[in-house]
KEKE-3310 file (N, C-alpha, C; in steps of 0.2 Angstrom, whole numbers, plus 5000, padded with zeros to 4 digits):
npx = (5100:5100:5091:5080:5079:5081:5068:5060:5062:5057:5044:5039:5040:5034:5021:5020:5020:5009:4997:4999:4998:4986:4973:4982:4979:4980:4995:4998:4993:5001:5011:5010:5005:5019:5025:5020:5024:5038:5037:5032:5044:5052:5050:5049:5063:5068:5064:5068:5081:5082:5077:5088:5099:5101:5098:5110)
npy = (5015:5005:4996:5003:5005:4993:4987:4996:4993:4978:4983:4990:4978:4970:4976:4977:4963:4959:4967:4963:4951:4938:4934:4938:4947:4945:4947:4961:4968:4967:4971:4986:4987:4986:4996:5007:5004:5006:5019:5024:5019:5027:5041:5041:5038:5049:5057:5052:5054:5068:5073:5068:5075:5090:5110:5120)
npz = (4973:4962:4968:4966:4951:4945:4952:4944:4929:4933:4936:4923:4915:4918:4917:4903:4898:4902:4897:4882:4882:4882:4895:4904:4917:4929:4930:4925:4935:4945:4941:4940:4955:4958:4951:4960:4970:4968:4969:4979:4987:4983:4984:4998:5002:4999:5006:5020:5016:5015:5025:5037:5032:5039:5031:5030)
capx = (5097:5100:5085:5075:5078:5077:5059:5056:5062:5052:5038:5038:5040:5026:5015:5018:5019:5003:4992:5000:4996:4977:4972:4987:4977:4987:5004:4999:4990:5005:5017:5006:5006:5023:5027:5016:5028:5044:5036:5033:5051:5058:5047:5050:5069:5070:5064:5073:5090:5082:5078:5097:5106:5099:5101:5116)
capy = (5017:5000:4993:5008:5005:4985:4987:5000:4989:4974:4982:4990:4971:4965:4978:4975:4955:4956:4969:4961:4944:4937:4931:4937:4951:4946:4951:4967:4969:4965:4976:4990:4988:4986:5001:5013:5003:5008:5027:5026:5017:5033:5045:5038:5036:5056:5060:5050:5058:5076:5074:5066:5080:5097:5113:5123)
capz = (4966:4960:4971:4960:4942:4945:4952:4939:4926:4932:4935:4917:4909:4920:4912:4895:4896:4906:4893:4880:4882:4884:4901:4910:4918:4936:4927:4925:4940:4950:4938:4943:4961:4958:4950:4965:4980:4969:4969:4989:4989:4980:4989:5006:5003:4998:5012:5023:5014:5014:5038:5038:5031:5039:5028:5033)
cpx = (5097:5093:5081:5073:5078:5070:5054:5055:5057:5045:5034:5038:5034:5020:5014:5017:5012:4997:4995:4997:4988:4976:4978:4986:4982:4993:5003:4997:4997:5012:5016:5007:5014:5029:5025:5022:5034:5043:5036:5041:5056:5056:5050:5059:5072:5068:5066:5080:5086:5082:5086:5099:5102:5101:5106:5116)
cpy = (5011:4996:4996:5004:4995:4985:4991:4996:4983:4977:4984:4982:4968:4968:4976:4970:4955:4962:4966:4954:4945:4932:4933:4945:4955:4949:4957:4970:4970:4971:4981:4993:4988:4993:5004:5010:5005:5016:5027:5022:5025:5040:5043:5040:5042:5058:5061:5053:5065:5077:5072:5070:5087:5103:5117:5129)
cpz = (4962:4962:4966:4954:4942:4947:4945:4931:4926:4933:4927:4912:4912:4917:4905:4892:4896:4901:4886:4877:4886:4889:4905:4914:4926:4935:4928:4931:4943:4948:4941:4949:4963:4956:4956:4969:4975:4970:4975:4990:4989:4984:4998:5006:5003:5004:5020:5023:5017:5023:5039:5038:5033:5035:5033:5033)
residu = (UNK:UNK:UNK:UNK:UNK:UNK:UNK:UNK:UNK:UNK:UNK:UNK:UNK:UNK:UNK:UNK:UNK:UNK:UNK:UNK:UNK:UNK:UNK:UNK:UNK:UNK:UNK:UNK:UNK:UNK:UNK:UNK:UNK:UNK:UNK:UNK:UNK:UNK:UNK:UNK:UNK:UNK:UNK:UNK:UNK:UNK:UNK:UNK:UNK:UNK:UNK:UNK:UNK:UNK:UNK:UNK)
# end
């Protein structure tokens, strides 16, 4: 969970820096792609847990 909210964190700050600021189109860019891989992070990682544990 900690891996999570540090990505989510940095990618929220690379957005803002990078629309924010003039020329720093790549920051944002990157925030971006950085937010969507923490979303397959979280995605992926649920469903990893939810085959693990079958219902009972």
């Amino acid at each position: 969970m900690v891996l999570f909210l540090t990505l989510l964190i940095a990618g929220i700050a690379l957005v803002a820096i990078g629309a924010a600021a003039d020329g720093m189109l790549y920051l944002m860019s990157i925030g971006v792609l950085l937010l969507v891989a923490d979303l397959l992070y979280l995605a992926a990682r649920s469903i990893w847990r939810s085959t693990r544990h079958p219902a009972r």
